[in-house]
C-alpha positions as CSV (number, residue, x, y, z in Angstrom):
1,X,-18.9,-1.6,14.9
2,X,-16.9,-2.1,11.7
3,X,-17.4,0.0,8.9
4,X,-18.4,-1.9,5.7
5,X,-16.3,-3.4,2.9
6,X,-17.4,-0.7,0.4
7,X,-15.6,1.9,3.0
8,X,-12.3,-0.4,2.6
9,X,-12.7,-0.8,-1.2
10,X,-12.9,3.2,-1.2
11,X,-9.8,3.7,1.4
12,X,-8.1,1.4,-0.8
13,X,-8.7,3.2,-4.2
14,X,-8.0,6.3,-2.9
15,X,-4.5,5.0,-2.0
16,X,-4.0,3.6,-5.2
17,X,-4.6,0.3,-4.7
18,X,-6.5,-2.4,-6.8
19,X,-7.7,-4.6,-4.7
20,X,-7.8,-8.4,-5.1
21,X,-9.2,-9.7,-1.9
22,X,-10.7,-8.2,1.5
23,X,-11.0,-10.7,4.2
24,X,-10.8,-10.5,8.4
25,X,-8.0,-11.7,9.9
26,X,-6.8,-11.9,13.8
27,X,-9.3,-9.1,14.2
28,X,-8.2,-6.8,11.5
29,X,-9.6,-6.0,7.9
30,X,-7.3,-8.1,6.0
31,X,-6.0,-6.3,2.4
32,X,-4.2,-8.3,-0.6
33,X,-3.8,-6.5,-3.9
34,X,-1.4,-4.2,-6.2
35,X,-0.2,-1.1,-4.8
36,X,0.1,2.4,-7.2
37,X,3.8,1.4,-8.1
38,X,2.6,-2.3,-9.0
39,X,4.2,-3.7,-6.0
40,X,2.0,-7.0,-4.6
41,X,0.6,-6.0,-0.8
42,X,-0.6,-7.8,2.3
43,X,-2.0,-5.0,4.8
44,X,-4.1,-5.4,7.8
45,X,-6.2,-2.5,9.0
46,X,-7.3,-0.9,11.9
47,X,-11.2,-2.5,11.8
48,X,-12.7,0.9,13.6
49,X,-10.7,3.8,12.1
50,X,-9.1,1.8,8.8
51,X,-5.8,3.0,9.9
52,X,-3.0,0.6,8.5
53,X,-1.9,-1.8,11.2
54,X,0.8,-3.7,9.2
55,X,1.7,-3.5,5.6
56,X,3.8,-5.9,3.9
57,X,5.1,-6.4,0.3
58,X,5.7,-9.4,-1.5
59,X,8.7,-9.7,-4.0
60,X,8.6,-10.7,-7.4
61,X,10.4,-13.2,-9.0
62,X,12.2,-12.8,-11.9
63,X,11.0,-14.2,-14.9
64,X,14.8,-15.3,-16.3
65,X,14.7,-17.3,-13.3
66,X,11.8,-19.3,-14.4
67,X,13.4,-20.2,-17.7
68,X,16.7,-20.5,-17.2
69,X,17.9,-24.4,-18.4
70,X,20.8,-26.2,-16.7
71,X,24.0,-26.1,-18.2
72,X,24.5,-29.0,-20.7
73,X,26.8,-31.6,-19.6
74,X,28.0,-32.9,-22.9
75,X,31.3,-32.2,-23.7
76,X,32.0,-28.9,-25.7
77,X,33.1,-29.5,-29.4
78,X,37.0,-29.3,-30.3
């Protein structure tokens, strides 16, 4: 028996986490939110006991990346 998704929302919060999504995946309580230091999350829990099974961050991009242009190729002015 699996305990309800209210009793993941509240292990969640407790940890800090906001939670975006719960789901069930390969067996497991699947997790994808924001963790207390802001960090985006994948985890997958234990479905009896809620115990973390795998926990896995995602990185951020960097936002100058997104608007960097490509250097001009006309010629630079004597």
């Amino acid at each position: 028996q699996w305990p309800p998704r209210t009793a993941v929302q509240s292990m969640a919060t407790q940890r800090g986490w906001q939670v975006e999504r719960i789901g069930i995946d390969d067996g497991c309580y699947e997790v994808r939110g924001t963790d207390a230091q802001g960090q985006r999350f994948k985890a997958k829990l234990d479905p009896q006991t809620l115990e973390l099974v795998k926990f896995k961050t995602k990185k951020r991009r960097k936002d100058s990346d997104a608007q960097t242009t490509p250097p001009s190729s006309a010629p630079a002015a004597p």
